[in-house]
PQR file with spaces between the fields and no chain letter, atoms N, CA, C, O and H, PARSE charges and radii, in Angstrom:
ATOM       1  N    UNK     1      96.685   90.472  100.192 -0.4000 1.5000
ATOM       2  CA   UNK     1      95.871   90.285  101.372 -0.0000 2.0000
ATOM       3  C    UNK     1      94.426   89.982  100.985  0.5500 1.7000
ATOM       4  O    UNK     1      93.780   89.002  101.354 -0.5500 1.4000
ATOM       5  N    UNK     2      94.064   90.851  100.282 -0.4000 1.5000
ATOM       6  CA   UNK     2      92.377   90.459   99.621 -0.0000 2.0000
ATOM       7  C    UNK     2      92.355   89.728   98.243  0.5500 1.7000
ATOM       8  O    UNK     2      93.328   89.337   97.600 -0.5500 1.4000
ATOM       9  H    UNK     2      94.589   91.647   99.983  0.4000 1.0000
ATOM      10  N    UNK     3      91.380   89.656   98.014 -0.4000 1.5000
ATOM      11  CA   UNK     3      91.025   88.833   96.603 -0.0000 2.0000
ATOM      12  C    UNK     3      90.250   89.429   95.832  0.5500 1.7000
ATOM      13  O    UNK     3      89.456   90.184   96.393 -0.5500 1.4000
ATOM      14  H    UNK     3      90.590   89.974   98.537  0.4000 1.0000
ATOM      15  N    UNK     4      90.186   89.350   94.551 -0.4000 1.5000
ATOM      16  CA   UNK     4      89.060   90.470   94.119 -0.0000 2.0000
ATOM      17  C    UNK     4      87.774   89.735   94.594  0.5500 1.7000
ATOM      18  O    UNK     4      86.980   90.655   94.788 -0.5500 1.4000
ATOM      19  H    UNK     4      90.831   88.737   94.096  0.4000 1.0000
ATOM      20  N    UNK     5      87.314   88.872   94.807 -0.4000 1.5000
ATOM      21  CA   UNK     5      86.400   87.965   94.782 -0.0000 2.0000
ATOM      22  C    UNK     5      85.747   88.539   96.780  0.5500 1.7000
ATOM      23  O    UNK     5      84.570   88.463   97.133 -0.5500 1.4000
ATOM      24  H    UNK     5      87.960   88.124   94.649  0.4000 1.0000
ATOM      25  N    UNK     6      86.538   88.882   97.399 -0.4000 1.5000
ATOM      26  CA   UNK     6      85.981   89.470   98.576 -0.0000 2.0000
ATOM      27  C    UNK     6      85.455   90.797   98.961  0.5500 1.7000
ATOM      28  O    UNK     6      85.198   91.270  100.068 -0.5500 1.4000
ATOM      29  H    UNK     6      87.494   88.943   97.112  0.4000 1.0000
ATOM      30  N    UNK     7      85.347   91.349   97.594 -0.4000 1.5000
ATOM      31  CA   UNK     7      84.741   92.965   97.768 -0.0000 2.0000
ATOM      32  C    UNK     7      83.487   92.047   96.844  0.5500 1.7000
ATOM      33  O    UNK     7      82.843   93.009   96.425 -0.5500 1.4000
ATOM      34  H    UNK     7      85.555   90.965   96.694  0.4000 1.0000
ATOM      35  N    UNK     8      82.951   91.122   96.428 -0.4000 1.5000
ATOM      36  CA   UNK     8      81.829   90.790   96.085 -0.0000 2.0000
ATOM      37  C    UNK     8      80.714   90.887   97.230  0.5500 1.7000
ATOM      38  O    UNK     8      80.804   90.267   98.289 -0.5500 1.4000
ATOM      39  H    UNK     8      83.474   90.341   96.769  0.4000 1.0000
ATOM      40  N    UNK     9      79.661   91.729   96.901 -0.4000 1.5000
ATOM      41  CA   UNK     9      79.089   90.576   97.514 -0.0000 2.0000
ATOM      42  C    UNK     9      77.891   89.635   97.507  0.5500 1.7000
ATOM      43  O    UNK     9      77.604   89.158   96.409 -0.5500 1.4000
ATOM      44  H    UNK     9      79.588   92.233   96.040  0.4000 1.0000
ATOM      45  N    UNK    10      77.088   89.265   98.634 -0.4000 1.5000
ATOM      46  CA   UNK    10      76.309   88.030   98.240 -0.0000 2.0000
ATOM      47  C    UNK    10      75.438   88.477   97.623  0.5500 1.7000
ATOM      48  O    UNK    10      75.557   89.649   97.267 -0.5500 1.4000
ATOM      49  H    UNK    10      77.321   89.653   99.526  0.4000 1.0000
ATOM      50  N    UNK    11      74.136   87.672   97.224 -0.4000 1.5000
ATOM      51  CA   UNK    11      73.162   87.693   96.636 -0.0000 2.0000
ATOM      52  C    UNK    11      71.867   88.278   97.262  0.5500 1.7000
ATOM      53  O    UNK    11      70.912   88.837   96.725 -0.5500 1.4000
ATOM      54  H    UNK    11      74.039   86.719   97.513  0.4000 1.0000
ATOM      55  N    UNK    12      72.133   87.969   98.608 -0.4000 1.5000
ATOM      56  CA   UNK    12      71.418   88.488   99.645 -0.0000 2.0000
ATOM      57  C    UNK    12      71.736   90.093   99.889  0.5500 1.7000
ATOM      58  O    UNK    12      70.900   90.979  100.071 -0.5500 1.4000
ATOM      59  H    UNK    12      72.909   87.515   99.044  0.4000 1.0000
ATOM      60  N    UNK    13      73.386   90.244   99.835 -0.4000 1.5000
ATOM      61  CA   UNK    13      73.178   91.553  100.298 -0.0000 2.0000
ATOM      62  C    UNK    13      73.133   92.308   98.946  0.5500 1.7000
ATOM      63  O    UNK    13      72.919   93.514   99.074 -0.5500 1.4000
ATOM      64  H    UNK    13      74.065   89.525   99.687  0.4000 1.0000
ATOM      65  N    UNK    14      73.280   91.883   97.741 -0.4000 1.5000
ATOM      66  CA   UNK    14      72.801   92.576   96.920 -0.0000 2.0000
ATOM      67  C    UNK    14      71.126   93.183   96.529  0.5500 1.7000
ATOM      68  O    UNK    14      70.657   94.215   96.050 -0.5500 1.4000
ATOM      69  H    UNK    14      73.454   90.903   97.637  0.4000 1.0000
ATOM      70  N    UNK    15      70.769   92.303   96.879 -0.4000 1.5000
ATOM      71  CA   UNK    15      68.991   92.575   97.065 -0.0000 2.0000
ATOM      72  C    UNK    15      69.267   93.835   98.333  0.5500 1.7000
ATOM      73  O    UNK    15      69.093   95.003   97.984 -0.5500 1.4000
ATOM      74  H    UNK    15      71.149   91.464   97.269  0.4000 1.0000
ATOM      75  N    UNK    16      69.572   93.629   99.368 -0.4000 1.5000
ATOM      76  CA   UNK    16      69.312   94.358  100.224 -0.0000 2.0000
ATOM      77  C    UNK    16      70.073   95.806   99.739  0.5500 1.7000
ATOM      78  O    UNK    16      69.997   96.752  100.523 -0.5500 1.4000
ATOM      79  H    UNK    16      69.714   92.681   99.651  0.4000 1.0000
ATOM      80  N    UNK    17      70.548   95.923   98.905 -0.4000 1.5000
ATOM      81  CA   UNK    17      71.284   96.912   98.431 -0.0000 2.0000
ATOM      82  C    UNK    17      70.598   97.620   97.542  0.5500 1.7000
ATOM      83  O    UNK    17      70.560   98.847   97.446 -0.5500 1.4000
ATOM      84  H    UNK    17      70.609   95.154   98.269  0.4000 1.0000
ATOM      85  N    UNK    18      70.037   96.796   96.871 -0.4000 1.5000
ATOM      86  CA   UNK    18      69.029   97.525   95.627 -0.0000 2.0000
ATOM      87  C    UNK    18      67.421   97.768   96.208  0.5500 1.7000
ATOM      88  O    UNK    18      66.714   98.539   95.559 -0.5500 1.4000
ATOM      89  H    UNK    18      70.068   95.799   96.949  0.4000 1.0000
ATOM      90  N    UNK    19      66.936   97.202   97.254 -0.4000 1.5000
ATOM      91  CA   UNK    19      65.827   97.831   98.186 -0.0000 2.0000
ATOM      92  C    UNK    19      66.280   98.864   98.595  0.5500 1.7000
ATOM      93  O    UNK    19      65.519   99.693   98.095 -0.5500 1.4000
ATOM      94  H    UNK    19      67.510   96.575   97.781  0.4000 1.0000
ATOM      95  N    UNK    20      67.218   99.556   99.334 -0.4000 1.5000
ATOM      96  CA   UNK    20      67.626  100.788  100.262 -0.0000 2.0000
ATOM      97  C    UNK    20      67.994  101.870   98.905  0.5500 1.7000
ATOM      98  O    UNK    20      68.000  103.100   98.921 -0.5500 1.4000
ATOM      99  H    UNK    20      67.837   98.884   99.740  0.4000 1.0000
ATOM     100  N    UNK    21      68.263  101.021   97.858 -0.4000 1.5000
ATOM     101  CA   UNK    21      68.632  102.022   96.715 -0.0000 2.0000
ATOM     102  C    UNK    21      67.395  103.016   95.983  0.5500 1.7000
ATOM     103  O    UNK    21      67.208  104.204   95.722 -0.5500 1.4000
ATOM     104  H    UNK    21      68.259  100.021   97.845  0.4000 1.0000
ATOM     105  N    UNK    22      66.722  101.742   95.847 -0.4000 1.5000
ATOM     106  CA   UNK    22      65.158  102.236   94.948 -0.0000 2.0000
ATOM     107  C    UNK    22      64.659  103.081   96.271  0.5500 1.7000
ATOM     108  O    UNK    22      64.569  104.308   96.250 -0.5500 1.4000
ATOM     109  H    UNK    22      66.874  100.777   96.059  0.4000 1.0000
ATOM     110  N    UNK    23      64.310  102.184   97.557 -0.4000 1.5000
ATOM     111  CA   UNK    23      63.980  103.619   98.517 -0.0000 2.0000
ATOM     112  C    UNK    23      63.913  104.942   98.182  0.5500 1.7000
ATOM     113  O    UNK    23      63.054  105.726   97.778 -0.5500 1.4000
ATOM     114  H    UNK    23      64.383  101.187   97.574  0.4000 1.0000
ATOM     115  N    UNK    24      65.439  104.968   98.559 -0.4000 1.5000
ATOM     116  CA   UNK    24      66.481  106.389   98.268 -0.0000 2.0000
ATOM     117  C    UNK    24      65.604  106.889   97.002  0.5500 1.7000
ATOM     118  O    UNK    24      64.667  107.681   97.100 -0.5500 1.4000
ATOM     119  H    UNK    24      66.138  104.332   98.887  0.4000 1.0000
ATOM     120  N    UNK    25      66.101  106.242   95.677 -0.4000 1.5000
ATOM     121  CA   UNK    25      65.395  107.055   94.634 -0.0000 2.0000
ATOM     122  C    UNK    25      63.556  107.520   94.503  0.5500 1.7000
ATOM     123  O    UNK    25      62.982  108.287   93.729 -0.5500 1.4000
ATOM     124  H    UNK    25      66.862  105.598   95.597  0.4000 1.0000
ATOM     125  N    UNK    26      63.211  106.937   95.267 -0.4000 1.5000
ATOM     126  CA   UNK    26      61.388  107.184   95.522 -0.0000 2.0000
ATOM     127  C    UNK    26      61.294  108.033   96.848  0.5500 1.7000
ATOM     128  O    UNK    26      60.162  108.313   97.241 -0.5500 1.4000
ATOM     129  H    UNK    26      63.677  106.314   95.896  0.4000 1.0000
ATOM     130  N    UNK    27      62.588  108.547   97.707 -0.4000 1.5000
ATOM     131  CA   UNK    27      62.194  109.317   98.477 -0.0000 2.0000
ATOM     132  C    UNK    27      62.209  111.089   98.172  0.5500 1.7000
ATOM     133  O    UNK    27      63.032  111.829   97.634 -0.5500 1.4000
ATOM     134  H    UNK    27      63.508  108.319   97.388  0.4000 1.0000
ATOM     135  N    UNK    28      61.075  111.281   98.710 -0.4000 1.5000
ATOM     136  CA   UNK    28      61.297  112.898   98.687 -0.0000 2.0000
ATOM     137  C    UNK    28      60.885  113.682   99.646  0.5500 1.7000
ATOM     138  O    UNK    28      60.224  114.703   99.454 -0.5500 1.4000
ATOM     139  H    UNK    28      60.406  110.681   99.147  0.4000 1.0000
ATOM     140  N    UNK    29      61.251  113.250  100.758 -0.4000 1.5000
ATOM     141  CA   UNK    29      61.615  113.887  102.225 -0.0000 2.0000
ATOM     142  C    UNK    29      62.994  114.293  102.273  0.5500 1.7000
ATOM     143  O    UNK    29      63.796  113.359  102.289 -0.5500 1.4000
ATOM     144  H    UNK    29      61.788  112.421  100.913  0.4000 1.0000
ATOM     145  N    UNK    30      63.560  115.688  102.306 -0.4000 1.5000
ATOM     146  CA   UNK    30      65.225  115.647  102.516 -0.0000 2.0000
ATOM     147  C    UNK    30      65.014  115.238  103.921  0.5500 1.7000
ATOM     148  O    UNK    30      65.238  114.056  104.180 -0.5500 1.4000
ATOM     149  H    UNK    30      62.909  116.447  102.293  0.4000 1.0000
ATOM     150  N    UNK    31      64.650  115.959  104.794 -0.4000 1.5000
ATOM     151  CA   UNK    31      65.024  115.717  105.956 -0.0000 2.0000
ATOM     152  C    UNK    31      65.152  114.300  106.633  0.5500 1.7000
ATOM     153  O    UNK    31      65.681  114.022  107.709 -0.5500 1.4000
ATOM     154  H    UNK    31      64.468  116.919  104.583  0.4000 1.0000
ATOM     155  N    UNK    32      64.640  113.624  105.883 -0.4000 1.5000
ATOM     156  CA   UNK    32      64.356  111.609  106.292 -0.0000 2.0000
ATOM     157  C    UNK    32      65.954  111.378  105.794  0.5500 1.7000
ATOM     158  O    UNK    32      66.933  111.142  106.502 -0.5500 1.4000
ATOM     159  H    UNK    32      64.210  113.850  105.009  0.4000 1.0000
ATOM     160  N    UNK    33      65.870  111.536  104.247 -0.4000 1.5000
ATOM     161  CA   UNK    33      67.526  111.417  103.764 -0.0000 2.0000
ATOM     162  C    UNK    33      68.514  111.763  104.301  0.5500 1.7000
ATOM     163  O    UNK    33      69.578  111.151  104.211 -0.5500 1.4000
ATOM     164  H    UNK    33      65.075  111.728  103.672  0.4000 1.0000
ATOM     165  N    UNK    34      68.285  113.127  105.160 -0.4000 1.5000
ATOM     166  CA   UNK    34      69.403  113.958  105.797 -0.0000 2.0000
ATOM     167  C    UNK    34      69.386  113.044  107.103  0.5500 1.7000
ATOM     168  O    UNK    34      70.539  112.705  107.371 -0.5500 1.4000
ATOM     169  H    UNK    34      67.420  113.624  105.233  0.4000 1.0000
ATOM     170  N    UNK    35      68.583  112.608  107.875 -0.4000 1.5000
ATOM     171  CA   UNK    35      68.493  111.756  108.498 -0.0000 2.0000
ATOM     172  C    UNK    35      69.332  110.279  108.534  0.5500 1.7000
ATOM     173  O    UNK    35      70.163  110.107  109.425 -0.5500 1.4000
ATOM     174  H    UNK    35      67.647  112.883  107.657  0.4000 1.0000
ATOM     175  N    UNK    36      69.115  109.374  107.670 -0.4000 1.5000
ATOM     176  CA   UNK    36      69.441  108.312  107.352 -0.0000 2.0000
ATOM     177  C    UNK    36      70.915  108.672  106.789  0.5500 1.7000
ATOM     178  O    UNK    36      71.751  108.042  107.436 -0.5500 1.4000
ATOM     179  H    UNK    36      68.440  109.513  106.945  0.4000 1.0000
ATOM     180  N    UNK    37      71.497  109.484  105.792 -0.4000 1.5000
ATOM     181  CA   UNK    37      72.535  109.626  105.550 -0.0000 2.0000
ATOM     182  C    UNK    37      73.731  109.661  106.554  0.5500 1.7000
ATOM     183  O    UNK    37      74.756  108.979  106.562 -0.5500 1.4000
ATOM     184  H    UNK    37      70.817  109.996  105.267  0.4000 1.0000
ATOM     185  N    UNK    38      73.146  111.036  107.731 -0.4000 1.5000
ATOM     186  CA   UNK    38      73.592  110.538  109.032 -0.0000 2.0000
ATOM     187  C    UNK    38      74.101  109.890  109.668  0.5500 1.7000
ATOM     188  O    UNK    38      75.270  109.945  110.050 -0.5500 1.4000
ATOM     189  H    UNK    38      72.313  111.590  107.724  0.4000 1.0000
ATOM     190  N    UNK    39      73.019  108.890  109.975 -0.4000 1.5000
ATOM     191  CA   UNK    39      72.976  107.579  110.927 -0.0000 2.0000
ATOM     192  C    UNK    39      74.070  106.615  109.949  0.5500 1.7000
ATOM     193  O    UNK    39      75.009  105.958  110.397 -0.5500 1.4000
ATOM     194  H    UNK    39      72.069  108.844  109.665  0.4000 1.0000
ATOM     195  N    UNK    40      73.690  106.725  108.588 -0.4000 1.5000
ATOM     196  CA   UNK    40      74.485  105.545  107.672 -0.0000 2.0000
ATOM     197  C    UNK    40      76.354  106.420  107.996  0.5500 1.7000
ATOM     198  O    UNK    40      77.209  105.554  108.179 -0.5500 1.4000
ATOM     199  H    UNK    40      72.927  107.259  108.224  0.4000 1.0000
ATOM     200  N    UNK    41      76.684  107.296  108.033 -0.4000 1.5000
ATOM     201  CA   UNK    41      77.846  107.854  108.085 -0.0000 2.0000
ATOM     202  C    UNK    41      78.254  107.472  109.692  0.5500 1.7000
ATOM     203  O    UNK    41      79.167  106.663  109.860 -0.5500 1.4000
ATOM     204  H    UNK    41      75.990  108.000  107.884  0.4000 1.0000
ATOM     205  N    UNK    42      77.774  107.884  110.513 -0.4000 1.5000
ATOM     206  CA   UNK    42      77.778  107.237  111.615 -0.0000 2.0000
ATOM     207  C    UNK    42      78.063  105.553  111.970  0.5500 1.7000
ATOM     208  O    UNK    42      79.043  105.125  112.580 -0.5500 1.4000
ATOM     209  H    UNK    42      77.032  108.541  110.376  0.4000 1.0000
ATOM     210  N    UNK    43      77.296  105.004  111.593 -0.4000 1.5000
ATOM     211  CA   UNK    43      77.116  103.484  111.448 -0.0000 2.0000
ATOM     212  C    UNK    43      79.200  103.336  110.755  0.5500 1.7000
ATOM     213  O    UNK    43      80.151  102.739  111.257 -0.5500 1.4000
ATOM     214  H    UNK    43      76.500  105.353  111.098  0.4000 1.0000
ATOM     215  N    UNK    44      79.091  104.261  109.374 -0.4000 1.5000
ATOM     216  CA   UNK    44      80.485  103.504  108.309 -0.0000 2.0000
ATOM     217  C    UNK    44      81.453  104.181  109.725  0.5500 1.7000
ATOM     218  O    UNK    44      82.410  103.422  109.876 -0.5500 1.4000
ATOM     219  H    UNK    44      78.318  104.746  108.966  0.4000 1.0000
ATOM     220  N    UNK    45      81.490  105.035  110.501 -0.4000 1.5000
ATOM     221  CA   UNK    45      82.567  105.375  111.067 -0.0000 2.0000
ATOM     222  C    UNK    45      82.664  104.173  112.180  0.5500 1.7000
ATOM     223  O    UNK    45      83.644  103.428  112.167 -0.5500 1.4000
ATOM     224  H    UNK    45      80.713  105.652  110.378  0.4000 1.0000
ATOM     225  N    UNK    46      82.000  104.069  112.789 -0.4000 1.5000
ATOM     226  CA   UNK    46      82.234  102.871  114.077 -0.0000 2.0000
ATOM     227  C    UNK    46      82.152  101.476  113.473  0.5500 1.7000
ATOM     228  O    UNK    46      82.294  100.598  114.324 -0.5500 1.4000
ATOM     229  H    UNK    46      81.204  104.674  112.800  0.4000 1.0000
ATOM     230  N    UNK    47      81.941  100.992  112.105 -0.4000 1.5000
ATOM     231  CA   UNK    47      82.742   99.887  111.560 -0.0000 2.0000
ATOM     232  C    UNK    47      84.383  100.265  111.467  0.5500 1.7000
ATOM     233  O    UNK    47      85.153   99.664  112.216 -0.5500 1.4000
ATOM     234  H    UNK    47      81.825  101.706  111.413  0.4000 1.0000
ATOM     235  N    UNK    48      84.879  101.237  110.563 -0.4000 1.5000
ATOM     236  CA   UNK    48      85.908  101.782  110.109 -0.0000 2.0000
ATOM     237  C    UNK    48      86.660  101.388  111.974  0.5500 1.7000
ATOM     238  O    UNK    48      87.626  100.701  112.307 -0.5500 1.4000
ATOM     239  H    UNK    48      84.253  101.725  109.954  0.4000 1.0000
ATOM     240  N    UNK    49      86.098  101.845  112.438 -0.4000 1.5000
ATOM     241  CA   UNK    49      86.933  101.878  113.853 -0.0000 2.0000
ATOM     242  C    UNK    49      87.305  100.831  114.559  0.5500 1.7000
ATOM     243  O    UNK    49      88.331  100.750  115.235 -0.5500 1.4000
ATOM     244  H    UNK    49      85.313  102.403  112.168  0.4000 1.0000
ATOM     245  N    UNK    50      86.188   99.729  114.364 -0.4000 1.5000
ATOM     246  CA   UNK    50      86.406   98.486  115.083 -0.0000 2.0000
ATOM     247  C    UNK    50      87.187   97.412  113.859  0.5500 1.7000
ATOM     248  O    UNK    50      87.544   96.314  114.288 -0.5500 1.4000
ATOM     249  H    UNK    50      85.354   99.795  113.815  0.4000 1.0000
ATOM     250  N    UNK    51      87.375   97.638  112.770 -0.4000 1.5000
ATOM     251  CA   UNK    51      88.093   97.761  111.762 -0.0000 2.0000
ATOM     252  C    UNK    51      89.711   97.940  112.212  0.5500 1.7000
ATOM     253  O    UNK    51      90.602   97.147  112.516 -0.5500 1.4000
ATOM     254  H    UNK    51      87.084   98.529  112.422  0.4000 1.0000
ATOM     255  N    UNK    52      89.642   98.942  112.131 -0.4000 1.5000
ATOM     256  CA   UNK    52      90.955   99.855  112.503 -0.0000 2.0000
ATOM     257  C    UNK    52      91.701   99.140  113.898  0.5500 1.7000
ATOM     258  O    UNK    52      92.915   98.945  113.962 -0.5500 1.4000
ATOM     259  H    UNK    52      88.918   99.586  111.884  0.4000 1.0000
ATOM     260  N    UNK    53      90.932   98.865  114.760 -0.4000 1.5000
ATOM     261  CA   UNK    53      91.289   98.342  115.908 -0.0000 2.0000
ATOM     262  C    UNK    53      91.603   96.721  116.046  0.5500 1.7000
ATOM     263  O    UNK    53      92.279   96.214  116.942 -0.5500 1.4000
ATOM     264  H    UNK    53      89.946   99.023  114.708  0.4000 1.0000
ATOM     265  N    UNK    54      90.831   95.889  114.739 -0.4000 1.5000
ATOM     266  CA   UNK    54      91.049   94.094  114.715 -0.0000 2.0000
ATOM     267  C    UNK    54      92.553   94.176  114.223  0.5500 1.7000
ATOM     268  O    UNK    54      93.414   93.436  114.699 -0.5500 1.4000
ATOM     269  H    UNK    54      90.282   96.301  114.012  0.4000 1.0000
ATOM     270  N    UNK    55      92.914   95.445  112.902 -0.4000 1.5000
ATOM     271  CA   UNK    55      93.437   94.967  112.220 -0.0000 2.0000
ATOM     272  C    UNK    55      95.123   95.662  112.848  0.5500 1.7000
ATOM     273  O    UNK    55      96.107   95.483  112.131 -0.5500 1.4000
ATOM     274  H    UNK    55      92.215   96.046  112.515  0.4000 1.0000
ATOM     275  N    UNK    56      95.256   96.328  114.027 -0.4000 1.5000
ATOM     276  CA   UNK    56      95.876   96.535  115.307 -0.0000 2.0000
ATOM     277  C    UNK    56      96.106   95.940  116.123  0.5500 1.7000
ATOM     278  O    UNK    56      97.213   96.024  116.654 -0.5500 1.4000
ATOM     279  H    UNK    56      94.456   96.473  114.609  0.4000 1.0000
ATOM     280  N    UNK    57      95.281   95.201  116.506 -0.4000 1.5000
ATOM     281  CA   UNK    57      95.628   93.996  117.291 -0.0000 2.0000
ATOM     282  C    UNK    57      95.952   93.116  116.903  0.5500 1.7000
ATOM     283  O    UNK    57      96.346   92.340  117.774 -0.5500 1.4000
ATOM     284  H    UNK    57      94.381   95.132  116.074  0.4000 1.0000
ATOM     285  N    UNK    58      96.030   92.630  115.564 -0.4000 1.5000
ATOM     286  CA   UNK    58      96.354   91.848  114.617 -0.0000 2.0000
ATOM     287  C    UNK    58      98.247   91.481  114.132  0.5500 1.7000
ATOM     288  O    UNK    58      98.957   90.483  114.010 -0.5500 1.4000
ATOM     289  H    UNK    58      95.710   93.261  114.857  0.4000 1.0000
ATOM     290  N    UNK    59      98.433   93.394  113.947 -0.4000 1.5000
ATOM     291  CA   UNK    59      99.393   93.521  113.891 -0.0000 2.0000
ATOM     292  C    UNK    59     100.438   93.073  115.088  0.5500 1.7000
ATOM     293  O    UNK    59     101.325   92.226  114.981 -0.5500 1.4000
ATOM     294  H    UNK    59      97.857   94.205  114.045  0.4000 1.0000
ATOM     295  N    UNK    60     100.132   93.804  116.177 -0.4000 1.5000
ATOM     296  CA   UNK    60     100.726   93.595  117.418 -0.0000 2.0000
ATOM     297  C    UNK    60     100.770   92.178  117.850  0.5500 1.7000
ATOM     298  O    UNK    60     101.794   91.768  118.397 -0.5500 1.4000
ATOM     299  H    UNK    60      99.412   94.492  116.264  0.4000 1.0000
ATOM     300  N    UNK    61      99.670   91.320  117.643 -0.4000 1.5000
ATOM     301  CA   UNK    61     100.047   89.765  117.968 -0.0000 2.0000
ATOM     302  C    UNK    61     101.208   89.338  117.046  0.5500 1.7000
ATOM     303  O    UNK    61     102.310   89.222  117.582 -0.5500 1.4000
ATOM     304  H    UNK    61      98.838   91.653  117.199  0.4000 1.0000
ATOM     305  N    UNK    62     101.100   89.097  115.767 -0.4000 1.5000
ATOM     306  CA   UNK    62     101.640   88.922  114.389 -0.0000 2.0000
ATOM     307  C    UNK    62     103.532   89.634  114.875  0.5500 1.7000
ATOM     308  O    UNK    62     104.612   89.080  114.668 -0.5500 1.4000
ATOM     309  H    UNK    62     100.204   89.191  115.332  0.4000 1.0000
ATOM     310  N    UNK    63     103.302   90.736  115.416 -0.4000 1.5000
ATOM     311  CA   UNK    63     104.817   91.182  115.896 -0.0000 2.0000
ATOM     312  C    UNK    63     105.851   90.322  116.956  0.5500 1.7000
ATOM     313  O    UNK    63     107.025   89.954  116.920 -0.5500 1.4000
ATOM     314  H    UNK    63     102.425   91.185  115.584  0.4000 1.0000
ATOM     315  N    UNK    64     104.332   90.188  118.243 -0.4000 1.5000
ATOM     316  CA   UNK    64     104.391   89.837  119.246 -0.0000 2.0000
ATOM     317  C    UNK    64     105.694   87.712  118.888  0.5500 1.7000
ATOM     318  O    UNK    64     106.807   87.333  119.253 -0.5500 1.4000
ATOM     319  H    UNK    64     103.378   90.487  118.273  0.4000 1.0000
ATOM     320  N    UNK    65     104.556   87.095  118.045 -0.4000 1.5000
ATOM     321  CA   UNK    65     105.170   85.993  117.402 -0.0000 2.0000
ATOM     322  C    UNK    65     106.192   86.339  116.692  0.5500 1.7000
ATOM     323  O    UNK    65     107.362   86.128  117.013 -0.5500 1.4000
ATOM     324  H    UNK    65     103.652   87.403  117.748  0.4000 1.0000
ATOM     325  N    UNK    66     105.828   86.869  115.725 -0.4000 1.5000
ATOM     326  CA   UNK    66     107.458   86.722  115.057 -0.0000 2.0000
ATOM     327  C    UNK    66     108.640   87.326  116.452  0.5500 1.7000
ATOM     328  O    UNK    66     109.665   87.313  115.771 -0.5500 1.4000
ATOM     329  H    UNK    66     104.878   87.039  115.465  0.4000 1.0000
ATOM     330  N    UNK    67     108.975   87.665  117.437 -0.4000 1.5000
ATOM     331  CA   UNK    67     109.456   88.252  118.072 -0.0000 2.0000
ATOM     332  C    UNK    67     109.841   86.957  119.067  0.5500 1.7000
ATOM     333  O    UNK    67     110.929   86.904  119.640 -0.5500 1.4000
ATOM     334  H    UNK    67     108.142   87.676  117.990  0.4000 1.0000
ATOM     335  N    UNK    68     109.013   86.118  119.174 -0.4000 1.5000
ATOM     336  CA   UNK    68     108.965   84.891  120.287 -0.0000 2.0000
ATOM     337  C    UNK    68     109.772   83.908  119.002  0.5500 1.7000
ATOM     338  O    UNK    68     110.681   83.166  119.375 -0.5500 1.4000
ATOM     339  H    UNK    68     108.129   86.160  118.709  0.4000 1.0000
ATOM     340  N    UNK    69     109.483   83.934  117.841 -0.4000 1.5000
ATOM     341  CA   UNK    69     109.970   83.183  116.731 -0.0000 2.0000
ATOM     342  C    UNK    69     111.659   83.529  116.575  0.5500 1.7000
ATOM     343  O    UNK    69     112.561   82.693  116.524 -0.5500 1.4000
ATOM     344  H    UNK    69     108.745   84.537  117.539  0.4000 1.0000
ATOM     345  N    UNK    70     111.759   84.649  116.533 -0.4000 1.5000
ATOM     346  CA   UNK    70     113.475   85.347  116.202 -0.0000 2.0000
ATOM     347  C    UNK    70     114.028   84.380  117.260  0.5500 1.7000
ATOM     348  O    UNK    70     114.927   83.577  117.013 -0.5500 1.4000
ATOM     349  H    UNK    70     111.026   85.329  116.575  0.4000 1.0000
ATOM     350  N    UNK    71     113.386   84.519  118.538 -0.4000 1.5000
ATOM     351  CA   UNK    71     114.280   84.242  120.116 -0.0000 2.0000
ATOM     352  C    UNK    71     114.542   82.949  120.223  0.5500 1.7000
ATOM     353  O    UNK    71     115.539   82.410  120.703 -0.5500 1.4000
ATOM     354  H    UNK    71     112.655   85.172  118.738  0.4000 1.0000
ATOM     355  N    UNK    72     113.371   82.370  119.640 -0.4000 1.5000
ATOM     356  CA   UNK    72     113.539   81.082  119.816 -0.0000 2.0000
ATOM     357  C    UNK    72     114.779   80.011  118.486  0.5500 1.7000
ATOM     358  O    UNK    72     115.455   78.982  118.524 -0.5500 1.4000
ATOM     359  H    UNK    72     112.561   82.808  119.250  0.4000 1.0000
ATOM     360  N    UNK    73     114.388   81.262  117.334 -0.4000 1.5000
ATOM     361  CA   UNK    73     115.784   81.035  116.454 -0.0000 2.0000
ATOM     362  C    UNK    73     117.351   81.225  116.851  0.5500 1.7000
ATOM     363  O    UNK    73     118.218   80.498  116.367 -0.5500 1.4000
ATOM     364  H    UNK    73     113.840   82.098  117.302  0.4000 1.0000
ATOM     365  N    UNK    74     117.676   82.407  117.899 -0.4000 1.5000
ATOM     366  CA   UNK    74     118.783   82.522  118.406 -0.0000 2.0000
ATOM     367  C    UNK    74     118.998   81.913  119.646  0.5500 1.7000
ATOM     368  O    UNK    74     120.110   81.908  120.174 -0.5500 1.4000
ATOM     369  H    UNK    74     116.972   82.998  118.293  0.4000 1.0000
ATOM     370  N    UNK    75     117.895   81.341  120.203 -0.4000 1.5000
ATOM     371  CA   UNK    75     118.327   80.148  121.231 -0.0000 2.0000
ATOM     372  C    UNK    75     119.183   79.014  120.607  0.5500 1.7000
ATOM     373  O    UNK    75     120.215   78.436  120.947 -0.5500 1.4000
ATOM     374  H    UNK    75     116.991   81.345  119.774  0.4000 1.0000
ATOM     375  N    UNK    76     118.477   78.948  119.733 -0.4000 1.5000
ATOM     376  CA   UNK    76     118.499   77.526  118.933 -0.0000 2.0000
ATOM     377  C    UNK    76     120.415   77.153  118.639  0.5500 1.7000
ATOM     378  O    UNK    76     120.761   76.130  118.049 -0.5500 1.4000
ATOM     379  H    UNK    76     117.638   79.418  119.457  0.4000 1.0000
């Protein structure tokens, strides 16, 4: 289904990855961290979900056809 080549990623979001990183390592507020960690756990759960839900509806179409496909094989 995946490629190794699609857990890459761009160049862009690698920069943006290594800004929020160095951040992180130059911060020394917990409570900002405890903060942001948060919101970032928050944020990964309601991807994970709408995630969870494409790849559900996905299924169910994908069923839905092959199912219209069988019928239309035993018409045949």
């Amino acid at each position: 289904m995946f490629k190794p080549g699609d857990f890459d990623l761009t160049l862009e979001a690698e920069l943006k990855l290594r800004v929020v990183t160095d951040e992180i390592d130059e911060c020394t507020d917990i409570e900002a961290l405890r903060e942001n960690l948060k919101a970032s756990s928050t944020l990964l759960m309601h991807y994970q979900q709408i995630i969870n839900r494409m790849i559900l509806d996905q299924i169910n179409k994908d069923l839905g056809d092959f199912g219209l496909l069988i019928k239309s094989v035993e018409d045949s």
